[in-house]
VOGU-3710 file (C-alpha; in Angstrom, 3 decimals, decimal comma):
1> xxxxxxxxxx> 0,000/0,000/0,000  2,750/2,091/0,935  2,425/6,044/2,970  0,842/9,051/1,721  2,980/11,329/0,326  1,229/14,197/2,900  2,068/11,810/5,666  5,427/11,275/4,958  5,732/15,133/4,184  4,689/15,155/8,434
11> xxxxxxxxxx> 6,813/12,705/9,238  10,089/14,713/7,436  9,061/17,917/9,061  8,601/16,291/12,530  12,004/14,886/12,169  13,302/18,281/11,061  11,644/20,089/13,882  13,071/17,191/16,398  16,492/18,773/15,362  15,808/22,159/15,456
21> xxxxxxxxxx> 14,668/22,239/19,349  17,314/20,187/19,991  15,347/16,655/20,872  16,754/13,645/20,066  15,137/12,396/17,258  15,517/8,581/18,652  12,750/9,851/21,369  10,195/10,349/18,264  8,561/6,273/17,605  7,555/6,698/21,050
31> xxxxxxxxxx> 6,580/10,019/21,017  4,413/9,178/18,041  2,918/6,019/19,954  1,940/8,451/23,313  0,224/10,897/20,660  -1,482/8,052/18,259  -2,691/7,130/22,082  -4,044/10,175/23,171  -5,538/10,359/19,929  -7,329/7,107/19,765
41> xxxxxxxxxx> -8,629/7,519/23,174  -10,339/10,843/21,806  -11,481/9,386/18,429  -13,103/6,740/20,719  -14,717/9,312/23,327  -13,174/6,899/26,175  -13,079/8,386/29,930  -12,715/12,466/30,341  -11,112/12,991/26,868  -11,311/16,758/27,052
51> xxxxxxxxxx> -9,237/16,757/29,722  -6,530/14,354/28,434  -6,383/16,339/25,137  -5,658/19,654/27,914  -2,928/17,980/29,528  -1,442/16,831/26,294  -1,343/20,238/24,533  -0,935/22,222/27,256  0,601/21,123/30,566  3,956/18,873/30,747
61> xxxxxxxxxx> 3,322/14,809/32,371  3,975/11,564/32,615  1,924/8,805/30,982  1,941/7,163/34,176  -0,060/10,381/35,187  -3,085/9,692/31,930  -3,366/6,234/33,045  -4,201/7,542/36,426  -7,163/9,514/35,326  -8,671/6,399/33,622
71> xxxxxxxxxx> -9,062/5,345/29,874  -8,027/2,160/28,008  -4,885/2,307/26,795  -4,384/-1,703/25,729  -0,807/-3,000/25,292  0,350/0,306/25,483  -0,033/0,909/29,469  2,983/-1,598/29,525  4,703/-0,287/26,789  4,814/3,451/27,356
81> xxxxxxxxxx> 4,587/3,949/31,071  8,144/5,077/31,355  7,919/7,979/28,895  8,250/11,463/29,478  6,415/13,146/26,783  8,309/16,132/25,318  7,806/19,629/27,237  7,823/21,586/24,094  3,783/22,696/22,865  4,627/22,926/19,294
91> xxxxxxxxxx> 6,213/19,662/19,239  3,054/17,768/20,901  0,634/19,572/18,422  2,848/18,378/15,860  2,967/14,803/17,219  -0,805/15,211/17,633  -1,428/16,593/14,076  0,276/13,666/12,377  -1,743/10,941/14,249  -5,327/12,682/13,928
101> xxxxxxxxxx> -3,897/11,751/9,858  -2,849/8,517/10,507  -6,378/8,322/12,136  -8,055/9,797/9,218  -6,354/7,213/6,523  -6,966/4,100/9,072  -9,984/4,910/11,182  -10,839/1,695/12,850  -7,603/1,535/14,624  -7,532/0,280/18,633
111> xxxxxxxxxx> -4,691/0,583/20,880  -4,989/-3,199/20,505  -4,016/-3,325/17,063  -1,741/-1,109/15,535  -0,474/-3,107/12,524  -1,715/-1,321/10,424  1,131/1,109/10,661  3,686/-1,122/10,162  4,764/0,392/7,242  4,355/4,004/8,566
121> xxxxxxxxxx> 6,951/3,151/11,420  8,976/1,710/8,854  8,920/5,051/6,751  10,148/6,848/9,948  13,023/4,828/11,283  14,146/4,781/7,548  13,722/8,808/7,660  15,912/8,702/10,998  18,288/6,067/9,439  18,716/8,437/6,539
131> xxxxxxxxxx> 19,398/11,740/8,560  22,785/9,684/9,565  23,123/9,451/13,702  26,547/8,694/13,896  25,497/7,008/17,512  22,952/4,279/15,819  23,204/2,066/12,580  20,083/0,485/11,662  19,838/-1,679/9,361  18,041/-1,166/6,517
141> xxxxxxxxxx> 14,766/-3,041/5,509  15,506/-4,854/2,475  18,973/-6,083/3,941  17,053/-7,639/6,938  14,558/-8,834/4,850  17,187/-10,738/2,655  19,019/-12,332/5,384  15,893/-13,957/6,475  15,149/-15,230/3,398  18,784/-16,762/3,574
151> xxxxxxxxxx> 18,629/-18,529/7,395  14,752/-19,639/6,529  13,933/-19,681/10,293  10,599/-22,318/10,786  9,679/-22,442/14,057  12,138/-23,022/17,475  13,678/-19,838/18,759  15,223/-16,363/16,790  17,953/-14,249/18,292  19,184/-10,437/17,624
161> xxxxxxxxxx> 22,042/-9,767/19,936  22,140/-6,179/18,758  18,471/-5,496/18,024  18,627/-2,553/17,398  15,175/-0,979/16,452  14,125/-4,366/15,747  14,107/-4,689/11,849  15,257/-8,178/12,074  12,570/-9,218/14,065  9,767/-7,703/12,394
171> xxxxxxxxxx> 11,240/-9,326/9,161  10,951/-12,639/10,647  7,735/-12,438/11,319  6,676/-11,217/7,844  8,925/-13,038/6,148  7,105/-16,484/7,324  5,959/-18,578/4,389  2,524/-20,394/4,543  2,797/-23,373/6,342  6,278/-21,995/8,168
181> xxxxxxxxxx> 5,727/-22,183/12,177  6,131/-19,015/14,005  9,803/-18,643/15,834  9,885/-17,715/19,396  11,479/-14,436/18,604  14,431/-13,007/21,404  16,275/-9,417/20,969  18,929/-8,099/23,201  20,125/-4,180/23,282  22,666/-2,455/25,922
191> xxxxxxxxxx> 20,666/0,501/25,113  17,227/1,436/26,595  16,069/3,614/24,206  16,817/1,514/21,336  15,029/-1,432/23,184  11,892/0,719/23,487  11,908/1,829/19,956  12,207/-1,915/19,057  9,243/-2,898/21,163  7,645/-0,101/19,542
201> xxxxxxxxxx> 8,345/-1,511/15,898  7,130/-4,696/16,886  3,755/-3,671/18,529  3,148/-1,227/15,352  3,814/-4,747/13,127  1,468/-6,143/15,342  4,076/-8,434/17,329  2,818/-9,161/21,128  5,420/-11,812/22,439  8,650/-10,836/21,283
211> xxxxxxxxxx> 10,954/-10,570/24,196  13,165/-7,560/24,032  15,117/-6,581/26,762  17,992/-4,305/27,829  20,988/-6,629/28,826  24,144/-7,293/27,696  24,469/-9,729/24,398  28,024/-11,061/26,044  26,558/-12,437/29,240  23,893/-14,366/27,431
221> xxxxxxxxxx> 23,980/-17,994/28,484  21,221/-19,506/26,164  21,463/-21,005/22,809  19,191/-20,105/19,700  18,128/-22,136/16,759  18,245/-18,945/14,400  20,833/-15,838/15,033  20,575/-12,613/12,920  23,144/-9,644/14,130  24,295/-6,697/12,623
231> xxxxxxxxxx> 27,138/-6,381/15,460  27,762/-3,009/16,628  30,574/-1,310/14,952  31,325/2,307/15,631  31,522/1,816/19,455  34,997/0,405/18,388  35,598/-1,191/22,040  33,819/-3,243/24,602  33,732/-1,346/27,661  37,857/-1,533/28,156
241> xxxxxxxxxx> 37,446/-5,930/28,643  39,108/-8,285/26,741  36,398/-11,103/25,567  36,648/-13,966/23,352  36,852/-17,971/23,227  38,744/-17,874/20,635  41,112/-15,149/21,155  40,335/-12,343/23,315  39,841/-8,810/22,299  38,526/-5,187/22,923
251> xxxxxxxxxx> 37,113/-4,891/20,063  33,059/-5,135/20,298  32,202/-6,613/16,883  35,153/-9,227/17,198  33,779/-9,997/20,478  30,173/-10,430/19,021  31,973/-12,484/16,086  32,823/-14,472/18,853  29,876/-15,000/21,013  27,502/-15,913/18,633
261> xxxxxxxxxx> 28,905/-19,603/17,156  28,939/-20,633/20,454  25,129/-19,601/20,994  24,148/-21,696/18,220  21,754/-24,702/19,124  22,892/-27,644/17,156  22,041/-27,546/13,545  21,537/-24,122/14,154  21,913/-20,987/11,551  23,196/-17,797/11,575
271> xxxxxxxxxx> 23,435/-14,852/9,310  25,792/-11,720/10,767  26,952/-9,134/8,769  30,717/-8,061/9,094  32,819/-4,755/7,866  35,023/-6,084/4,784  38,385/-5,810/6,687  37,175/-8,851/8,753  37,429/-10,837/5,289  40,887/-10,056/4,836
281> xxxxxxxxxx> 42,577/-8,307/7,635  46,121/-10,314/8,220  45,889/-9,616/11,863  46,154/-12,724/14,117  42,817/-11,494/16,029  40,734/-11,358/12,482  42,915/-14,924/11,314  41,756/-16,804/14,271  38,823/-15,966/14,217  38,101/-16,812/10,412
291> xxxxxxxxxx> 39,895/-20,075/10,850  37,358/-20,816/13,436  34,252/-20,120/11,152  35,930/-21,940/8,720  36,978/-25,023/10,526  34,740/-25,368/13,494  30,888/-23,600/12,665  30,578/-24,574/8,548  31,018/-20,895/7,784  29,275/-21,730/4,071
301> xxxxxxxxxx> 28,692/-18,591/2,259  30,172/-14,857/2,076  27,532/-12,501/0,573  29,518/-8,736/-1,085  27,743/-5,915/-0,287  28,172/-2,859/-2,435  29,449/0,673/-1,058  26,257/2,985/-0,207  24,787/0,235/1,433  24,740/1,914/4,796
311> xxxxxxxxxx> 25,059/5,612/3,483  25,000/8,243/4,836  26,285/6,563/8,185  29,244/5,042/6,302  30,361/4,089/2,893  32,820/1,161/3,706  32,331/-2,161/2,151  29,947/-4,509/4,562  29,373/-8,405/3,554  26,968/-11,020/5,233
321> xxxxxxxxxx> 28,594/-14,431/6,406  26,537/-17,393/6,874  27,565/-20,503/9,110  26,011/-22,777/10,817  22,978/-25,644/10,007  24,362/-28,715/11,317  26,599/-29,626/7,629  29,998/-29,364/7,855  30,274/-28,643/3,627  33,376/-28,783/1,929
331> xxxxxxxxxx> 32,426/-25,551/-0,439  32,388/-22,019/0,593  29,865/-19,619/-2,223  31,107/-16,530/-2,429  28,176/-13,784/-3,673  28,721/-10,514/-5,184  25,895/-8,116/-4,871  25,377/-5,061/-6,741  21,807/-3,987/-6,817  19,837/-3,908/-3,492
341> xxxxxxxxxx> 16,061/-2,216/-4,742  17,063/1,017/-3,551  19,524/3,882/-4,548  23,526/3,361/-2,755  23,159/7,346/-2,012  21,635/9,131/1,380  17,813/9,061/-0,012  17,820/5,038/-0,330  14,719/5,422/-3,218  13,473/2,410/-4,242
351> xxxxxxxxxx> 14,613/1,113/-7,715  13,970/-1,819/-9,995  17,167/-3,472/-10,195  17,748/-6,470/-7,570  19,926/-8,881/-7,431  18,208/-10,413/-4,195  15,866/-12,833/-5,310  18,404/-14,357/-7,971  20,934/-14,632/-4,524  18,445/-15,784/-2,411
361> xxxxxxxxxx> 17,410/-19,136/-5,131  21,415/-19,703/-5,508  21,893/-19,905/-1,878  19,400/-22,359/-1,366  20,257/-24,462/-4,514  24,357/-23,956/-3,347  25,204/-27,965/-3,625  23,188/-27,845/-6,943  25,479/-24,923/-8,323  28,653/-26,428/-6,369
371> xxxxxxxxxx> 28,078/-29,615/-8,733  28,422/-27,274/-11,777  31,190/-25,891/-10,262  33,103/-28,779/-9,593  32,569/-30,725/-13,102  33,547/-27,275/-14,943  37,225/-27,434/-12,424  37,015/-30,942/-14,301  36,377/-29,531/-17,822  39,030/-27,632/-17,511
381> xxxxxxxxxx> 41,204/-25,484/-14,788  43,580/-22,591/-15,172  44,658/-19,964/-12,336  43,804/-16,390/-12,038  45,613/-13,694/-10,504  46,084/-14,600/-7,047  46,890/-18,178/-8,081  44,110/-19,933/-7,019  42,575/-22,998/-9,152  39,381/-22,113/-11,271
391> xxxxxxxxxx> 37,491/-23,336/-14,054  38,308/-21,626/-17,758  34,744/-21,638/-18,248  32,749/-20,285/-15,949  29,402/-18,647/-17,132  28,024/-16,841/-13,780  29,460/-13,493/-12,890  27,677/-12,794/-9,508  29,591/-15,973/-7,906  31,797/-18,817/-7,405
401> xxxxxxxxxx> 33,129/-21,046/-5,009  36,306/-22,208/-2,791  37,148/-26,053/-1,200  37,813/-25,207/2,126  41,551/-26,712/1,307  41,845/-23,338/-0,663  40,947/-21,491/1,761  42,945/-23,057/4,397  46,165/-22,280/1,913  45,208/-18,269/1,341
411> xxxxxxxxxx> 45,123/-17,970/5,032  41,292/-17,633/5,558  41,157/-14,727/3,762  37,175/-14,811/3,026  37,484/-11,865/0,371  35,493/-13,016/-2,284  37,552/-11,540/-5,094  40,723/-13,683/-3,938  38,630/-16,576/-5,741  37,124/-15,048/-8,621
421> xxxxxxxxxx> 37,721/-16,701/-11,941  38,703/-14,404/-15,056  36,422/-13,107/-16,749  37,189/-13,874/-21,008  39,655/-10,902/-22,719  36,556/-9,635/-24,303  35,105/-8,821/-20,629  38,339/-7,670/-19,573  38,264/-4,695/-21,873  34,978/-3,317/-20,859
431> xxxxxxxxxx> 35,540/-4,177/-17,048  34,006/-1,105/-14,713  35,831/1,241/-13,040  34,481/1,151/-10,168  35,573/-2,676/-9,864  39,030/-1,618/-10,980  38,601/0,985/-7,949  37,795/-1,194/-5,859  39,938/-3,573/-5,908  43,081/-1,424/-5,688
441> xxxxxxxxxx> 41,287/-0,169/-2,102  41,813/-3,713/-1,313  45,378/-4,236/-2,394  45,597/-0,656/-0,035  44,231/-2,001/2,710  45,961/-5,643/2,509  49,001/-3,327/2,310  48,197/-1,354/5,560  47,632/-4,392/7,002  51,008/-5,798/6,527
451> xxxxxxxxxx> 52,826/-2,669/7,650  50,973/-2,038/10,332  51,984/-6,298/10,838  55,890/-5,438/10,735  55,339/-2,073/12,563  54,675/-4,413/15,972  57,310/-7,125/14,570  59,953/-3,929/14,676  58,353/-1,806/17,412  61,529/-1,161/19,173
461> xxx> 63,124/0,012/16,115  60,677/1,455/14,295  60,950/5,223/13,443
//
């Protein structure tokens, strides 16, 4: 169905006057859920509505103080009992403006039942994603959405460790096929307020039992049949400890790395998406912990992400790993993704091309494809440029695969362009820039890498 172009118009200007007082704009999902509250209560003439309209325009309170004075508030009571609505007037008239139009376009809704706005909640944290918090990455929609397609959960139990605002989640749930059993869905956050605008999310998608909660991911004890993460990044270190079973470190997203293997139920499947430099990075930390994935979970398939993917929070290369589902296979697939259904650029507008569906039918045919793989090594084999075995006629440009033996002998680098084959001299000619760009930020980074490498070999000499 989609949002009405004068409701998203409220929805930018909201956000815009969220930063112009000051606010931060993280407070507004639940500042819109206390006003689509009020608002429904006086839609539905419950209790001394007058009144409650008075206090909300006019006076500053608690909700705990509304649900004092009577009305039924549903779910919400639970939900929205620790918020402080905003102080400033013109803000709450705002808030209150936009859901007397949400009202307007959906008027049957109850504070029961607010799925219906699933998709208007979803238009809002993608406003507040595009704005570019440097504090808060969420993850956008359609990458969710595709790694749920890719771990197929079907019943048992689903784990974020990072939830975030909850777009992993939600995705689960609507992602179910017919006939698919509902998962037992389980999201962790260190962060309140992201944990209440993930409940939110969930209630507006019309999810009751989800159990978010504010905790930290590392001291989780439980195991999970089903683990989506995006692993928090830009907090670069985890609270000054060292943690890690397979080698310790301060860094946060190494640590989640980590953690989540070893919170896998058996046969269980994970999808977690990585920065690039954890593909390739010659550091013993990054090594280890690749070998691991490798060895130890069935790490089976590294899915390339293009630049913009995250923009305008970052433009470095991300990739999704997949591991996990109880077959140790000899194959790793390595994916290359270049079209996502949006634009790679701040506004993230929705576009035609997508290579998602073709990615999600190869990963779940992978042994099929591996076959075809394997008999065209058999065909005939050659080498390409970082001398590693491939077939001289391979017809599929999005991917290939690497034996885990190959692997083993490039050092676990999980880069998928270490195992490319070559494309035919006619290719060659018309080959994109941007790929050729690309890759020589790769041979720049492997290079860093290896100085910064000698720079600890040679510390005490090094000038």
């Amino acid at each position: 169905m989609g949002v009405a172009k004068g409701i998203r118009d409220d929805i930018e200007r909201l956000i815009e006057q969220f930063y112009l007082e000051g606010r931060n704009v993280l407070e507004l999902p639940e500042q819109l859920a206390v006003a689509l509250v009020v608002g429904v209560g006086r839609k539905r003439k419950w209790g001394q509505i007058s009144e409650y309209e008075i206090l909300y325009r006019e006076e500053d309170y608690s909700m705990e103080e509304i649900y004092a004075r009577g009305g039924n508030y549903g779910l919400w009571k639970e939900f929205l009992e620790e918020v402080t609505i905003v102080k400033s007037r013109q803000l709450r008239c705002e808030l209150l403006r936009l859901a007397e139009s949400l009202l307007e376009e959906w008027p049957k809704l109850t504070p029961e039942d607010f799925s219906p706005l699933g998709e208007v909640m979803e238009y809002l944290l993608d406003a507040i994603f595009r704005k570019g918090n440097k504090n808060f990455l969420f993850t956008p929609v359609n990458i969710a959405r595709f790694m749920v397609r890719l771990v197929q959960p079907d019943g048992g139990t689903l784990w974020d460790p990072a939830c975030g605002s909850g777009t992993f989640l939600v995705e689960a749930v609507r992602g179910r096929e017919e006939g698919e059993n509902p998962s037992a869905l389980f999201g962790t956050d260190i962060n309140e307020q992201m944990r209440r605008i993930a409940r939110i999310n969930a209630l507006f998608h019309g999810i009751k039992n989800a159990r978010i909660v504010t905790e930290d991911a590392l001291e989780e004890k439980r195991q999970f049949d089903v683990i989506l993460a995006n692993p928090p990044v830009s907090a670069g270190r985890g609270n000054d400890r060292f943690y890690g079973h397979i080698v310790p470190t301060a860094a946060l997203h190494l640590q989640y790395l980590q953690m989540i293997p070893e919170h896998l139920a058996p046969g269980g499947r994970a999808a977690v998406l990585v920065n690039e430099n954890v593909l390739f990075s010659k550091k013993s930390t990054e090594t280890k912990i690749r070998k691991a994935l490798v060895e130890r979970y069935g790490l089976w398939a590294v899915i390339s992400l293009p630049k913009g993917v995250f923009a305008p929070y970052t433009n470095a290369k991300s990739s999704i790993i997949l591991f996990g589902g109880g077959r140790h296979r000899e194959e790793i697939l390595f994916y290359e993704l270049h079209h996502l259904g949006y634009t790679l650029d701040n506004k993230h507008m929705e576009k035609e091309e997508n290579d998602i569906p073709k990615a999600v039918a190869v990963c779940s045919e992978s042994a099929v494809y591996y076959e075809k793989w394997d008999m065209a090594l058999r065909q005939g084999s050659t080498f390409n440029a970082d001398g590693v075995r491939i077939p001289e006629d391979w017809q599929e440009e999005d991917f290939w695969f690497a034996d885990r033996s190959t692997v083993r002998e490039n050092g676990y680098v999980l880069l998928p362009d270490r195992y490319r084959p070559q494309r035919p001299k006619e290719q060659e000619v018309q080959e994109d820039y941007r790929e050729l760009l690309d890759r020589l930020f790769h041979l720049e980074r492997e290079a860093g890498e290896q100085l910064e490498e000698l720079k600890e070999i040679f510390q005490g000499d090094w000038i």
